[in-house]
C-alpha positions as a Markdown table, in Angstrom:
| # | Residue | x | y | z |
|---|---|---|---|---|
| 1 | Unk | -30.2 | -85.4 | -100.3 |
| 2 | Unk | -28.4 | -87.4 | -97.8 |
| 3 | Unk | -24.9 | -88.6 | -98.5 |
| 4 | Unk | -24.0 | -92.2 | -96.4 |
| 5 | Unk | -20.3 | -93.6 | -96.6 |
| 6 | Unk | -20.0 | -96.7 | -95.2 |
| 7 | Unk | -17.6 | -100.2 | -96.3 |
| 8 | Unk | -15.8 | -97.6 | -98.9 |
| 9 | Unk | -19.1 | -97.5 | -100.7 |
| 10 | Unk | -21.1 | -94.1 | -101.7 |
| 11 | Unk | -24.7 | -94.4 | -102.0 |
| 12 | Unk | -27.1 | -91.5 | -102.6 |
| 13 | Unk | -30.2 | -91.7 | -101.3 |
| 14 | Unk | -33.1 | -89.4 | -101.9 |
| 15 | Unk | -37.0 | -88.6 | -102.5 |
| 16 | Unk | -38.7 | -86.9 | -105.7 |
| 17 | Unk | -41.1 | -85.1 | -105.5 |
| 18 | Unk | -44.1 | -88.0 | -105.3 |
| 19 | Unk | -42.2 | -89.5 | -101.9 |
| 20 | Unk | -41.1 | -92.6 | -103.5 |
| 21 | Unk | -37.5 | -93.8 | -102.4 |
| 22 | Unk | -35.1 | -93.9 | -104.4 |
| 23 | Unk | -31.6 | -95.6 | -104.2 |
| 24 | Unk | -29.1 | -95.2 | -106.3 |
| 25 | Unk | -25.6 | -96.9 | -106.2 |
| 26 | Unk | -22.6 | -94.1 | -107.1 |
| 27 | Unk | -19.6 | -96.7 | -107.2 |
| 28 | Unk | -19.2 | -99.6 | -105.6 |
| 29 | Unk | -15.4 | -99.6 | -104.6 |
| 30 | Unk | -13.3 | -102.5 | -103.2 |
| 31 | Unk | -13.9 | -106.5 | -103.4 |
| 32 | Unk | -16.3 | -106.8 | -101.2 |
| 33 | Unk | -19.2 | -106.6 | -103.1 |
| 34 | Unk | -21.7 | -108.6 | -101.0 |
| 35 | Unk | -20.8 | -106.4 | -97.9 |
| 36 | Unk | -21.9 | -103.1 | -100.0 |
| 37 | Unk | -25.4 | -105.1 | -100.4 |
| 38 | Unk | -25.3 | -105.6 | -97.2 |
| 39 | Unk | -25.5 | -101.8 | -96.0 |
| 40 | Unk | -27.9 | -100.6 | -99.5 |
| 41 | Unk | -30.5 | -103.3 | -98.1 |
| 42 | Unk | -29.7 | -102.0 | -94.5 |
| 43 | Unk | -30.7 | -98.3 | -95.3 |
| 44 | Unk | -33.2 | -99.1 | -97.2 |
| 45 | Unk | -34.8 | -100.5 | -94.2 |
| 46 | Unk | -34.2 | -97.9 | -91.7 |
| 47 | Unk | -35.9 | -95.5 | -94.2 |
| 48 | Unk | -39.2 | -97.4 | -94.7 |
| 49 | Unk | -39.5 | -98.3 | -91.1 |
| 50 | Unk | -38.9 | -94.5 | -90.4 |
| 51 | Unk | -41.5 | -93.6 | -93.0 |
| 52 | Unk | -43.9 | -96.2 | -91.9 |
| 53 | Unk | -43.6 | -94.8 | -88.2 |
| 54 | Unk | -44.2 | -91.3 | -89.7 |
| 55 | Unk | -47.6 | -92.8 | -91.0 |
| 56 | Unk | -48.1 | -95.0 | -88.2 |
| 57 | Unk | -48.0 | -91.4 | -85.6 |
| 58 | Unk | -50.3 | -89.2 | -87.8 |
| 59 | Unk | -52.9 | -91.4 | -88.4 |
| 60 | Unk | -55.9 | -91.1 | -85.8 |
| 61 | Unk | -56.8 | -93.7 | -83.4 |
| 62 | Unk | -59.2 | -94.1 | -80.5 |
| 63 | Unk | -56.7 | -94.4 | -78.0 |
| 64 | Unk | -56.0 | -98.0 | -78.4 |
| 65 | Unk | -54.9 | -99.3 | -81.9 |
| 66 | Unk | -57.2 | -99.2 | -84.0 |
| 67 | Unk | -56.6 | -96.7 | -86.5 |
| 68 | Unk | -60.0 | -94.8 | -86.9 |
| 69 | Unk | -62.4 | -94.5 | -90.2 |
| 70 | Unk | -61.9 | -90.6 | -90.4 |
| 71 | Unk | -62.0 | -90.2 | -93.7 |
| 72 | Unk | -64.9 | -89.6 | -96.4 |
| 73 | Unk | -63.7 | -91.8 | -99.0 |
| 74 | Unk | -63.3 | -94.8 | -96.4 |
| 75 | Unk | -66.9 | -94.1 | -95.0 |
| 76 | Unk | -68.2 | -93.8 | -98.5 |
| 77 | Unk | -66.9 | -97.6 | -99.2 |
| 78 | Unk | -69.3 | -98.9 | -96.2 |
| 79 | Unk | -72.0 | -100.4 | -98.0 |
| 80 | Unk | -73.5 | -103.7 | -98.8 |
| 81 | Unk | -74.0 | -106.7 | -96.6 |
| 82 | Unk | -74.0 | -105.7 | -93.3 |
| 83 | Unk | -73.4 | -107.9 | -90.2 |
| 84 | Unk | -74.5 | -105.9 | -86.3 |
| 85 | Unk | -71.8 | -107.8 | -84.0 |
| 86 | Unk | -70.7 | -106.9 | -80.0 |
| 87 | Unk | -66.8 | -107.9 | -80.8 |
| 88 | Unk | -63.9 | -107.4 | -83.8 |
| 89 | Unk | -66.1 | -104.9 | -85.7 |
| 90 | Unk | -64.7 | -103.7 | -88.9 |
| 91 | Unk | -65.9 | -100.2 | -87.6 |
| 92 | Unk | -67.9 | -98.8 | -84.5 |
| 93 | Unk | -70.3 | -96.4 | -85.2 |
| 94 | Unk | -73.1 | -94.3 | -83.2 |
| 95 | Unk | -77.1 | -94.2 | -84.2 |
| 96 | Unk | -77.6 | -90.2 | -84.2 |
| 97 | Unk | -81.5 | -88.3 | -85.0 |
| 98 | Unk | -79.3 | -85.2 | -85.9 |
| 99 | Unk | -76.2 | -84.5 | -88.9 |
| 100 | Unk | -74.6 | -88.2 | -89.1 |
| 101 | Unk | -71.4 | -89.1 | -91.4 |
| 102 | Unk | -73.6 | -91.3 | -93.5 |
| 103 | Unk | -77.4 | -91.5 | -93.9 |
| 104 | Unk | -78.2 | -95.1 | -94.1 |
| 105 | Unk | -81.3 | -96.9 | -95.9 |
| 106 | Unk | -82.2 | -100.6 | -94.9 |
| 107 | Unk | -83.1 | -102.4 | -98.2 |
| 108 | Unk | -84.0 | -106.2 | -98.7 |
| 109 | Unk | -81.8 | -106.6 | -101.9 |
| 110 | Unk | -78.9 | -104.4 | -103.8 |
| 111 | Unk | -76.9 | -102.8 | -101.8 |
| 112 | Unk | -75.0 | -101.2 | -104.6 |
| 113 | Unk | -74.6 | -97.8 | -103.3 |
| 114 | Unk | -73.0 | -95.6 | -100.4 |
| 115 | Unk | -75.6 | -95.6 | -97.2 |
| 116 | Unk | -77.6 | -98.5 | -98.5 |
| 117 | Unk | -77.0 | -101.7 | -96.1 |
| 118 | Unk | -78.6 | -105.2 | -96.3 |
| 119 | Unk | -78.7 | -106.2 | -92.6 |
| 120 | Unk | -77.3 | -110.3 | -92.5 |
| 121 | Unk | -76.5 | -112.7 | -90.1 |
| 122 | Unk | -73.3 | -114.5 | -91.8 |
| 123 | Unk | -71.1 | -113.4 | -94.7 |
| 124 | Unk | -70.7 | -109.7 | -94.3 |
| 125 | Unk | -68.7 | -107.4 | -96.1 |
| 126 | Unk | -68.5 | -105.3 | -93.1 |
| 127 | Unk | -69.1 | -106.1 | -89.6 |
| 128 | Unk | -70.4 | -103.0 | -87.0 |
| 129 | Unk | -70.9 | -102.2 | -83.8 |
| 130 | Unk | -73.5 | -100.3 | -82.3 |
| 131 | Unk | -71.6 | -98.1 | -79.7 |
| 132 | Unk | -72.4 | -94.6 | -77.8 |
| 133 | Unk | -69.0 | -93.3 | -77.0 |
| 134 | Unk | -65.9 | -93.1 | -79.4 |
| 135 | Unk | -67.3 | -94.4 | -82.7 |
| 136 | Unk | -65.5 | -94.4 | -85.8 |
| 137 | Unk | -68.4 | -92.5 | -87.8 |
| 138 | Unk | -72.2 | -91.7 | -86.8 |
| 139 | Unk | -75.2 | -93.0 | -89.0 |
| 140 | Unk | -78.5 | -91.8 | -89.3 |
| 141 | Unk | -81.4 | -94.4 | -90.6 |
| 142 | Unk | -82.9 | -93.0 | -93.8 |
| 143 | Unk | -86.1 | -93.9 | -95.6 |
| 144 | Unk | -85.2 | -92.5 | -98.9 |
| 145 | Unk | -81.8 | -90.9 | -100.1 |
| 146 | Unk | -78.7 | -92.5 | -98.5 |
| 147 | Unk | -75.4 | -91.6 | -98.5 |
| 148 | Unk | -72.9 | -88.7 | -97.4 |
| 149 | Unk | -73.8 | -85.9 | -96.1 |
Protein backbone atom coordinates (compact mmCIF):
# COMPACT_ATOMS: atom_id res chain seq x y z
CA UNK A 1 0.00 0.00 0.00
CA UNK A 2 1.06 3.41 -0.99
CA UNK A 3 0.59 6.28 1.36
CA UNK A 4 0.14 10.00 -0.59
CA UNK A 5 0.01 13.26 1.52
CA UNK A 6 -0.82 16.06 -0.29
CA UNK A 7 -3.26 19.57 0.57
CA UNK A 8 -3.19 18.07 4.33
CA UNK A 9 -5.26 15.23 3.05
CA UNK A 10 -4.36 11.34 3.54
CA UNK A 11 -5.53 9.04 1.06
CA UNK A 12 -4.82 5.35 0.95
CA UNK A 13 -4.63 3.83 -2.14
CA UNK A 14 -4.28 0.19 -2.92
CA UNK A 15 -5.14 -3.20 -4.99
CA UNK A 16 -6.90 -6.51 -3.71
CA UNK A 17 -6.17 -9.26 -4.77
CA UNK A 18 -8.47 -9.22 -8.30
CA UNK A 19 -6.33 -5.81 -9.47
CA UNK A 20 -9.29 -3.57 -9.05
CA UNK A 21 -8.38 -0.02 -7.58
CA UNK A 22 -9.45 0.99 -4.79
CA UNK A 23 -9.48 4.52 -3.16
CA UNK A 24 -10.30 5.15 0.01
CA UNK A 25 -10.51 8.67 1.71
CA UNK A 26 -8.81 8.48 5.58
CA UNK A 27 -9.80 12.11 6.67
CA UNK A 28 -10.25 14.85 4.86
CA UNK A 29 -8.65 17.78 7.00
CA UNK A 30 -8.91 21.60 6.49
CA UNK A 31 -11.67 23.66 4.48
CA UNK A 32 -10.76 23.09 1.36
CA UNK A 33 -12.72 20.39 0.45
CA UNK A 34 -12.91 20.81 -3.31
CA UNK A 35 -9.07 21.02 -3.46
CA UNK A 36 -8.82 17.36 -1.77
CA UNK A 37 -11.14 16.26 -4.80
CA UNK A 38 -8.98 17.70 -6.78
CA UNK A 39 -5.82 15.48 -5.91
CA UNK A 40 -8.22 11.87 -5.27
CA UNK A 41 -9.47 12.47 -9.00
CA UNK A 42 -5.71 13.38 -9.91
CA UNK A 43 -4.28 9.97 -8.57
CA UNK A 44 -6.80 8.20 -9.68
CA UNK A 45 -5.71 9.11 -13.12
CA UNK A 46 -2.03 8.65 -12.93
CA UNK A 47 -2.84 5.05 -11.69
CA UNK A 48 -5.21 4.00 -14.61
CA UNK A 49 -3.08 5.62 -17.19
CA UNK A 50 -0.02 3.76 -15.60
CA UNK A 51 -2.05 0.46 -15.65
CA UNK A 52 -3.36 1.05 -19.06
CA UNK A 53 0.40 1.59 -20.27
CA UNK A 54 1.23 -1.62 -18.41
CA UNK A 55 -1.41 -3.35 -20.73
CA UNK A 56 -0.83 -1.26 -23.64
CA UNK A 57 3.44 -2.69 -23.42
CA UNK A 58 2.60 -6.47 -22.95
CA UNK A 59 0.28 -6.94 -25.45
CA UNK A 60 1.69 -8.22 -28.88
CA UNK A 61 1.71 -6.23 -32.03
CA UNK A 62 3.11 -6.53 -35.53
CA UNK A 63 5.33 -3.78 -35.22
CA UNK A 64 3.00 -1.09 -35.99
CA UNK A 65 -0.18 -0.71 -33.77
CA UNK A 66 -2.30 -3.06 -34.25
CA UNK A 67 -2.51 -5.19 -31.38
CA UNK A 68 -2.29 -8.85 -32.78
CA UNK A 69 -5.14 -11.76 -32.50
CA UNK A 70 -2.81 -14.14 -30.40
CA UNK A 71 -5.07 -15.60 -28.46
CA UNK A 72 -7.42 -18.80 -28.80
CA UNK A 73 -10.43 -17.47 -27.44
CA UNK A 74 -10.23 -14.26 -29.83
CA UNK A 75 -9.55 -16.66 -32.96
CA UNK A 76 -12.31 -18.90 -31.74
CA UNK A 77 -14.92 -15.85 -32.03
CA UNK A 78 -13.97 -15.53 -35.99
CA UNK A 79 -16.88 -16.91 -37.51
CA UNK A 80 -19.87 -15.95 -39.52
CA UNK A 81 -20.16 -13.54 -42.41
CA UNK A 82 -16.97 -13.07 -43.78
CA UNK A 83 -15.91 -10.18 -46.05
CA UNK A 84 -11.98 -10.83 -48.20
CA UNK A 85 -10.79 -7.01 -48.30
CA UNK A 86 -7.03 -5.46 -49.42
CA UNK A 87 -7.36 -2.43 -46.56
CA UNK A 88 -8.68 -1.91 -42.61
CA UNK A 89 -9.05 -5.72 -42.06
CA UNK A 90 -10.34 -6.71 -38.77
CA UNK A 91 -7.57 -9.35 -38.86
CA UNK A 92 -4.77 -10.61 -41.41
CA UNK A 93 -4.34 -13.92 -41.77
CA UNK A 94 -2.19 -16.59 -44.00
CA UNK A 95 -3.77 -19.63 -46.21
CA UNK A 96 -1.43 -22.58 -44.91
CA UNK A 97 -1.69 -26.68 -46.52
CA UNK A 98 0.10 -27.61 -43.07
CA UNK A 99 -1.07 -27.07 -38.92
CA UNK A 100 -3.18 -23.65 -39.24
CA UNK A 101 -4.76 -21.76 -35.97
CA UNK A 102 -8.20 -22.43 -37.30
CA UNK A 103 -9.50 -24.94 -39.92
CA UNK A 104 -11.96 -23.17 -41.88
CA UNK A 105 -15.18 -24.62 -43.87
CA UNK A 106 -16.88 -22.44 -46.63
CA UNK A 107 -20.75 -23.00 -46.20
CA UNK A 108 -23.67 -21.23 -48.10
CA UNK A 109 -25.85 -20.64 -44.95
CA UNK A 110 -25.25 -20.84 -40.90
CA UNK A 111 -22.32 -19.88 -39.93
CA UNK A 112 -22.94 -20.64 -36.34
CA UNK A 113 -19.80 -22.19 -35.28
CA UNK A 114 -15.91 -21.60 -34.89
CA UNK A 115 -14.10 -22.20 -38.50
CA UNK A 116 -17.32 -22.05 -40.43
CA UNK A 117 -17.33 -18.69 -42.68
CA UNK A 118 -20.02 -17.55 -45.20
CA UNK A 119 -17.86 -15.63 -47.78
CA UNK A 120 -20.00 -11.95 -48.52
CA UNK A 121 -19.44 -8.95 -50.32
CA UNK A 122 -21.15 -6.26 -47.86
CA UNK A 123 -22.19 -6.53 -44.23
CA UNK A 124 -19.55 -8.60 -42.57
CA UNK A 125 -19.03 -9.42 -39.16
CA UNK A 126 -15.40 -9.64 -39.82
CA UNK A 127 -13.42 -8.29 -42.56
CA UNK A 128 -9.80 -10.34 -43.57
CA UNK A 129 -7.05 -10.03 -45.41
CA UNK A 130 -5.25 -12.55 -47.35
CA UNK A 131 -1.48 -11.79 -46.46
CA UNK A 132 1.91 -13.98 -46.66
CA UNK A 133 4.01 -12.37 -44.09
CA UNK A 134 2.98 -11.25 -40.47
CA UNK A 135 -0.54 -12.47 -40.13
CA UNK A 136 -2.50 -12.31 -37.14
CA UNK A 137 -3.47 -16.15 -37.30
CA UNK A 138 -3.06 -18.91 -40.22
CA UNK A 139 -6.23 -20.84 -41.70
CA UNK A 140 -6.41 -23.90 -43.34
CA UNK A 141 -9.68 -24.50 -45.82
CA UNK A 142 -11.56 -27.62 -44.53
CA UNK A 143 -14.14 -29.71 -46.20
CA UNK A 144 -15.61 -31.23 -43.10
CA UNK A 145 -14.75 -30.40 -39.34
CA UNK A 146 -13.85 -26.70 -38.72
CA UNK A 147 -12.56 -25.17 -35.94
CA UNK A 148 -9.34 -25.06 -33.52
CA UNK A 149 -6.83 -27.08 -33.79
Amino acid sequence: MDWYKGLNKMVEISSNEHNKLTIIIMKPLGKNTFSFFVFACTALVFILAKEAMALRVSAKTDGGSRVMACTKAEIRRVFGKIQFVDSFPDYKVKIVAGNADLKVQKVLSFPSAPGKWKIVNSFPDYKIQIVDAFPDFTIRYVDAFPGMN
